[in-house]
C-alpha positions as CSV (number, residue, x, y, z in Angstrom):
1,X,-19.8,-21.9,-26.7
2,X,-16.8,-22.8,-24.1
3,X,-16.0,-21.3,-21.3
4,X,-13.6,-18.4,-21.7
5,X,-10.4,-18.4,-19.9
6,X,-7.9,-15.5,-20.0
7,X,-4.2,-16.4,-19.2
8,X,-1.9,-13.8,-18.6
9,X,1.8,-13.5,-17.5
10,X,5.2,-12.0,-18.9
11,X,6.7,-12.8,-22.2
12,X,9.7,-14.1,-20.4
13,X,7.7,-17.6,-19.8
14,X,5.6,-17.5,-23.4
15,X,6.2,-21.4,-23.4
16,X,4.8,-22.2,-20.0
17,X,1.8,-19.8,-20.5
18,X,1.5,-21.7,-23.9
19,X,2.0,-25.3,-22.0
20,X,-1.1,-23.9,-19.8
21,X,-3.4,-22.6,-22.3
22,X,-2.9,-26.0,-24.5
23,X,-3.9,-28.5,-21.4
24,X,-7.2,-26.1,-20.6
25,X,-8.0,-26.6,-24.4
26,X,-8.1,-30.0,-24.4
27,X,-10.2,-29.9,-21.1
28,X,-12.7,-28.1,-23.1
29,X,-12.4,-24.8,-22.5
30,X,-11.8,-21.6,-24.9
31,X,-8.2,-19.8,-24.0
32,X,-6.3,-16.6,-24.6
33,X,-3.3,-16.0,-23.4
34,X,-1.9,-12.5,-23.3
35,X,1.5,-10.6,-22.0
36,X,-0.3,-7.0,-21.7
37,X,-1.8,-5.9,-18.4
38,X,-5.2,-7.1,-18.1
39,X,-6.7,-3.9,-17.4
40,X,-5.5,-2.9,-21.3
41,X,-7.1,-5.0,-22.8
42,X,-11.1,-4.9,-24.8
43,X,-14.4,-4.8,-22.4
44,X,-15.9,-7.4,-24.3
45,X,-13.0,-9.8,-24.3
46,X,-13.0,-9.1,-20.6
47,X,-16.7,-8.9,-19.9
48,X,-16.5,-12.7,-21.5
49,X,-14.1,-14.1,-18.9
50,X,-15.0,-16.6,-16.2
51,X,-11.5,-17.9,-15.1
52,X,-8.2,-15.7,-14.7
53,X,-5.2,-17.9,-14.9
54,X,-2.1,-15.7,-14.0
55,X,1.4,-15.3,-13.2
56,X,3.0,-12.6,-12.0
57,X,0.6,-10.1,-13.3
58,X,-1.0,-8.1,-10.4
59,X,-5.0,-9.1,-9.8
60,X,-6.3,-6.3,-7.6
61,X,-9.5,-4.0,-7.6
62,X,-8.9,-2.3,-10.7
63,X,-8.4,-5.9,-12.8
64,X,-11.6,-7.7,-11.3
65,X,-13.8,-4.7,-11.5
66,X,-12.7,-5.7,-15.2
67,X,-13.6,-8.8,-14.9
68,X,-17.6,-8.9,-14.3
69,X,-18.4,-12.4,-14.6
70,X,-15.0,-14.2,-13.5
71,X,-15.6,-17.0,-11.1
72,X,-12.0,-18.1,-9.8
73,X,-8.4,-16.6,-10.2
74,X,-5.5,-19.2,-10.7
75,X,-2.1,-19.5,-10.3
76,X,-0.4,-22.2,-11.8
77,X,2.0,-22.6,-9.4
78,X,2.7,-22.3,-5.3
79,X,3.0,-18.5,-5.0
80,X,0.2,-16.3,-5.6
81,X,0.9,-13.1,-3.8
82,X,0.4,-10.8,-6.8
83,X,-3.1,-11.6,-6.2
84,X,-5.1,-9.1,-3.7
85,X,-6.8,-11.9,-1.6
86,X,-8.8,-9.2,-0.1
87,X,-10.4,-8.0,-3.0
88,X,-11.5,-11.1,-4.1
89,X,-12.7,-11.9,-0.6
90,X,-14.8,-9.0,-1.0
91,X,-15.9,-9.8,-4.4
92,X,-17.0,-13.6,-3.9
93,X,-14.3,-14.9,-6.1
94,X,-12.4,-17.7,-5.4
95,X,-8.5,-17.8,-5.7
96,X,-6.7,-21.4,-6.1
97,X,-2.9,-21.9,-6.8
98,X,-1.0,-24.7,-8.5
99,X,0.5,-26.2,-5.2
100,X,1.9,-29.9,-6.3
101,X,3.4,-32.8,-4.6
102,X,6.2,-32.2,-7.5
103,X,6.9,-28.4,-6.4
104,X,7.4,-28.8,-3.6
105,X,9.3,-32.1,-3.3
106,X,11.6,-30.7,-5.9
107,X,11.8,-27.5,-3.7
108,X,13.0,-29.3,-0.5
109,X,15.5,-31.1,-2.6
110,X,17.1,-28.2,-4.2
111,X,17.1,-26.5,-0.6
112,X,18.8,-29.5,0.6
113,X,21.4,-29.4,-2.2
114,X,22.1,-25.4,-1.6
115,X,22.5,-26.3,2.3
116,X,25.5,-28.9,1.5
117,X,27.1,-27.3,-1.4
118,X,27.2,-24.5,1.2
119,X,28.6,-26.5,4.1
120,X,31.0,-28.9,1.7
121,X,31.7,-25.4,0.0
122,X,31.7,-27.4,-3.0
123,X,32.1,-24.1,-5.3
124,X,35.3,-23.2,-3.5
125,X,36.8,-26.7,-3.8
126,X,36.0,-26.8,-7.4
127,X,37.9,-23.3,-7.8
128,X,40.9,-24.9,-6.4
129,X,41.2,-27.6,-8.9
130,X,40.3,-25.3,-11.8
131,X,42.8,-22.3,-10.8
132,X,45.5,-25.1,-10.3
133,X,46.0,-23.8,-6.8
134,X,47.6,-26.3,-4.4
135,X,45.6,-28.3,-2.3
136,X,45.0,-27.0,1.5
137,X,47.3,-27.6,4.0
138,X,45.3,-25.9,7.1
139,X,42.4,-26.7,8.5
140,X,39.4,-27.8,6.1
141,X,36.6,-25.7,5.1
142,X,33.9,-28.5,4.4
143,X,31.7,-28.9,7.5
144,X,29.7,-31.6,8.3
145,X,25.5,-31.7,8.6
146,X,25.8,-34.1,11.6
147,X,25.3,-32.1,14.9
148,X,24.6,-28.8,13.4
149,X,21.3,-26.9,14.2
150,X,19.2,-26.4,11.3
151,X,16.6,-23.6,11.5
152,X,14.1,-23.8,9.2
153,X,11.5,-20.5,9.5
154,X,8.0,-21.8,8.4
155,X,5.8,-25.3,8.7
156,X,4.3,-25.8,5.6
157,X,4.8,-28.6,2.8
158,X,8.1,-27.6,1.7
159,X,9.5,-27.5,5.2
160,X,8.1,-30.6,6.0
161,X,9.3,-32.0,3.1
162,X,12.7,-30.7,4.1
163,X,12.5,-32.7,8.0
164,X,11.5,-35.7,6.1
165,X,14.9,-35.5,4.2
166,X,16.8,-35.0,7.2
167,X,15.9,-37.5,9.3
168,X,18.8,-40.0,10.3
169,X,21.3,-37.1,9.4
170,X,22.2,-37.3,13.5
171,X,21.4,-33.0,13.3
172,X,19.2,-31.3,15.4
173,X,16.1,-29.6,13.6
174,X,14.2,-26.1,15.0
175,X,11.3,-24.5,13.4
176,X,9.5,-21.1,13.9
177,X,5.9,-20.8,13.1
178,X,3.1,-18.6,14.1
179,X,1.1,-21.8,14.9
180,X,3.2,-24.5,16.1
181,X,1.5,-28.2,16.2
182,X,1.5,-29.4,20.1
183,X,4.4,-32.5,19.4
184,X,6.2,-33.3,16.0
185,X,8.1,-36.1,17.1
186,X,12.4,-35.0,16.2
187,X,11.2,-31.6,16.1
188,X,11.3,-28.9,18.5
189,X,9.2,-25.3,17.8
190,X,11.0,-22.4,19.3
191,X,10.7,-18.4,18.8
192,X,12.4,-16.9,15.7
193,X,15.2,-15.1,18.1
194,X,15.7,-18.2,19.8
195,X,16.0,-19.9,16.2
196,X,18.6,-17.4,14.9
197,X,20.8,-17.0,17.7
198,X,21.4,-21.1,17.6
199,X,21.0,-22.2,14.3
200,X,24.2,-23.4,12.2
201,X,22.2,-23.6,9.1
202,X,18.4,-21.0,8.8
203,X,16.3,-21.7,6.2
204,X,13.6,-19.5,5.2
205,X,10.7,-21.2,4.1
206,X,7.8,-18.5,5.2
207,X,5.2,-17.2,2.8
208,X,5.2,-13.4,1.7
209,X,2.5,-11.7,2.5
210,X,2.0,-7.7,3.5
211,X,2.6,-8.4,7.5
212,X,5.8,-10.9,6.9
213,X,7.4,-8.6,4.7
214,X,11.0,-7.1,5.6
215,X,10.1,-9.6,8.8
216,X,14.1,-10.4,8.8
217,X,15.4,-7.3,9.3
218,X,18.4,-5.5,10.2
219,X,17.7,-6.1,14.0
220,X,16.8,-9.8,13.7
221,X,19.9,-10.7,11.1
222,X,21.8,-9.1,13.8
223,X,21.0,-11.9,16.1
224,X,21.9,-14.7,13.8
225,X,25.0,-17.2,14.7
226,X,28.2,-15.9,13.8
227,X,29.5,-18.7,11.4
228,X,26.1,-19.7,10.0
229,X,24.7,-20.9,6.0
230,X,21.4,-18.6,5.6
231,X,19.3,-20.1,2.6
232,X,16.7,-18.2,1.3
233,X,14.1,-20.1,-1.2
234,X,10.9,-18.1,-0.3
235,X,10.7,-14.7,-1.4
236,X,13.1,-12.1,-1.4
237,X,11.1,-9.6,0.4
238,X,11.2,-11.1,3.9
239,X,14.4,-10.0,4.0
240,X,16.5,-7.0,4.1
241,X,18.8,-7.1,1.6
242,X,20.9,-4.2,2.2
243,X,21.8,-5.9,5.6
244,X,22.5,-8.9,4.9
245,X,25.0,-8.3,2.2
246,X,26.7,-6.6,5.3
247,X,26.4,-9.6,7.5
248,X,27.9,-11.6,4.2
249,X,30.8,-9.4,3.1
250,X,31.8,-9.5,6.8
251,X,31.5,-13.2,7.3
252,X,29.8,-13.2,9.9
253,X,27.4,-15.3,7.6
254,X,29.8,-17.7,6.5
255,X,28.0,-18.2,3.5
256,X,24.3,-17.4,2.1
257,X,22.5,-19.0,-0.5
258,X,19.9,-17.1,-2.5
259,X,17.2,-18.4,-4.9
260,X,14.8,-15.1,-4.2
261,X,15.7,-11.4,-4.2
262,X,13.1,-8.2,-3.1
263,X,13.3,-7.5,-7.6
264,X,13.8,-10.0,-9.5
265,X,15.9,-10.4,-12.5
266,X,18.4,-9.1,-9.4
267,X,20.0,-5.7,-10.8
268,X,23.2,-6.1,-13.1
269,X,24.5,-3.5,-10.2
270,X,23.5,-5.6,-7.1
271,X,26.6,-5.8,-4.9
272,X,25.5,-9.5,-3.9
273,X,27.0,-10.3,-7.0
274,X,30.5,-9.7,-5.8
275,X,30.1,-11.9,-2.6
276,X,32.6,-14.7,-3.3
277,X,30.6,-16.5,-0.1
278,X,27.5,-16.5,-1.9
279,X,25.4,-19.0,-4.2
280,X,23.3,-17.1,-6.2
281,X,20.3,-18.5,-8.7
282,X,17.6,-16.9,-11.0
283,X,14.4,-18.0,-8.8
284,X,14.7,-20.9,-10.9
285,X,16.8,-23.7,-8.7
286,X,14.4,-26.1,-7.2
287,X,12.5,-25.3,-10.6
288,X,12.5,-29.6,-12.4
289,X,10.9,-31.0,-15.2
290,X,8.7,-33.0,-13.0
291,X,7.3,-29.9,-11.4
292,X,7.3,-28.1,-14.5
293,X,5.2,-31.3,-16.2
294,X,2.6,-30.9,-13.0
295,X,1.6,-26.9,-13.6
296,X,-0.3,-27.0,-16.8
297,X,-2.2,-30.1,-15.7
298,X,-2.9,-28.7,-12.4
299,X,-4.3,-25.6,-13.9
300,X,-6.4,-27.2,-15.9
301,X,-7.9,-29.2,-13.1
302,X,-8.5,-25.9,-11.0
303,X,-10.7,-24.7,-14.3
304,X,-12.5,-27.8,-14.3
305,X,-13.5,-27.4,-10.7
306,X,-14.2,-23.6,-10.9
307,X,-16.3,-23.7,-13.9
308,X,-18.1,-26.9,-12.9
309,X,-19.0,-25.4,-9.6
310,X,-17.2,-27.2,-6.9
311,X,-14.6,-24.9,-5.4
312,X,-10.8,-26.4,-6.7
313,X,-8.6,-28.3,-4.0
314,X,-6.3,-25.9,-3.8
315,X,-8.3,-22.9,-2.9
316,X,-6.9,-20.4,-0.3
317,X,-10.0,-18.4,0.3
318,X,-12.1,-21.1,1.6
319,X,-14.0,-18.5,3.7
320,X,-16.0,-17.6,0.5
321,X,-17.0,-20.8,-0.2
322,X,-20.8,-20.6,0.8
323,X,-21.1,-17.2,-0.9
324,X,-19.4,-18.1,-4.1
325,X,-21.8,-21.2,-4.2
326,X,-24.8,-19.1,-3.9
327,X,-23.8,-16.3,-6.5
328,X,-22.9,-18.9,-9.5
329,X,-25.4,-21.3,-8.5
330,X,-27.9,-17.8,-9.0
331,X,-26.6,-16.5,-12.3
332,X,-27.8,-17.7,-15.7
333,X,-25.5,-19.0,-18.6
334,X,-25.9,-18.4,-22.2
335,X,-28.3,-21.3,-21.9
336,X,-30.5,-19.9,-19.4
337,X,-29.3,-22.8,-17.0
338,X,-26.9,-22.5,-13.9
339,X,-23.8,-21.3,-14.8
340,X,-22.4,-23.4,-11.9
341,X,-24.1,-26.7,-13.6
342,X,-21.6,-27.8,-16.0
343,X,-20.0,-26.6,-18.8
């Protein structure tokens, strides 16, 4: 008998959990995808489980005390904070996402295009033409990317994606991050205060986690440049909302672009909504067909490498290693051989 892997997730992206299940079939293994929590559903489907493919749906104590014999949790794509790393520290399980050249790549485009359409305020030139208002007579709106300082909060592969981009555009590029590299040759690595008091453009591109959360707060998006773009493709819970619509509605952000929100679908009510100066998209903008293409095939791959015993390229509790080795390698499959050994 296969493998058994569980894939779980909201009904909202049946076709993508579908996409996933189908590509971990044809690598061999048994699926079944569900949109209840995992804690609801049978022992013995549960008991049967060796990889946890998920999205969205919370993986903490209570869902792999469930899960006896799972070996890896998976996330098919970059973010994978709804999974208690902790826990599965504790428990020897690995946890691997579905980081991709593609989601990334696509991710410092689509930031890219929500930093010009923000400086070009594209949307308001377009309302112009459409409202058959006259054409300006004053002083333009549209500013220029050459000799602006662009903040970008965070170092990892999206952000470097982004200063790849950027180079040649004549603008000055400063980036916060808990661990800043010694040189980056175009780059300088100052403190966040430092970054938001001089940036024309910030961009946050920091991971969520329970110590960054509400990091930009009241205090610290008191301190950003009067006149700035702030772009937020993250997550929506590094920053305090309430506040910054404040700082928007006031100008004093001349314009904010927002991909992420603290709840997401963002509320019907939300009073962002009525920001003329805002951009606003469904957590779904640097989201391409490319990347989308990459997710099931990545998945399957992390599977492969799970259930085969080698620990999957992308895991992020590399700590375990050694002790998740040892455990598998130690415990029998239905065959009596090493459940690490093959499949």
């Amino acid at each position: 008998m296969s493998a058994s892997v569980l894939i779980a997730g909201p009904e909202s992206i049946v076709r993508l959990l579908n996409d996933i299940a189908q590509s971990v079939t044809e690598a061999g293994f048994g699926t079944t995808v569900t949109h209840q929590p995992i804690v609801s559903l049978s022992p013995q489907l549960l008991a049967g489980v060796q990889a946890l493919i998920c999205v969205v749906s919370p993986v903490g104590r209570a869902e792999l005390d469930a899960l006896p014999n799972v070996r890896a949790v998976i996330s098919p794509i970059t973010g994978y904070d709804w999974i208690d790393l902790e826990v599965a520290r504790a428990k020897d399980v690995l946890v691997a996402n579905g980081e991709a050249s593609e989601n990334f790549e696509s991710m410092a485009e689509a930031t890219i295009m929500l930093m010009l359409t923000s400086l070009y305020d594209l949307h308001g030139a377009e309302r112009q033409l459409r409202d058959l208002q006259p054409r300006p007579k004053g002083p333009m709106s549209a500013r220029m990317v050459r000799g602006k300082t662009i903040g970008i909060i965070g170092y990892g592969n999206i952000s470097r994606a982004i200063i790849r981009r950027l180079a040649g555009w004549d603008a000055q590029i400063v980036v916060t991050t808990r661990t800043p590299p010694e040189t980056v040759d175009g780059l300088r690595f100052v403190e966040l205060d430092q970054l938001l008091e001089t940036s024309d453009v910030v961009i946050v591109m920091t991971s969520l986690a329970p110590e960054t959360r509400g990091f930009l707060g009241a205090e610290r998006l008191r301190r950003l440049k009067p006149g700035c773009v702030f772009i937020n493709t993250a997550r929506g819970g590094l920053v305090d909302e309430e506040e910054l619509y404040r700082q928007v509605a006031a100008g004093r952000i001349a314009k904010a672009a927002l991909d992420v929100f603290d709840e997401e679908p963002l509320g019907a009510d939300s009073p962002l909504r009525q920001l003329p100066n805002t951009i606003l998209t469904d957590h779904i903008v640097g989201h391409t067909r490319e990347m989308y293409d990459a997710i099931p095939r990545i998945a399957a791959a992390n599977v492969a490498a799970a259930l085969g015993g080698a620990p999957p390229e992308r895991t992020r509790n590399r700590d375990v290693i050694e002790r998740w080795r040892a455990k598998w390698d130690a415990a029998p499959g239905e065959d009596g051989a090493s459940r690490a050994s093959g499949i």
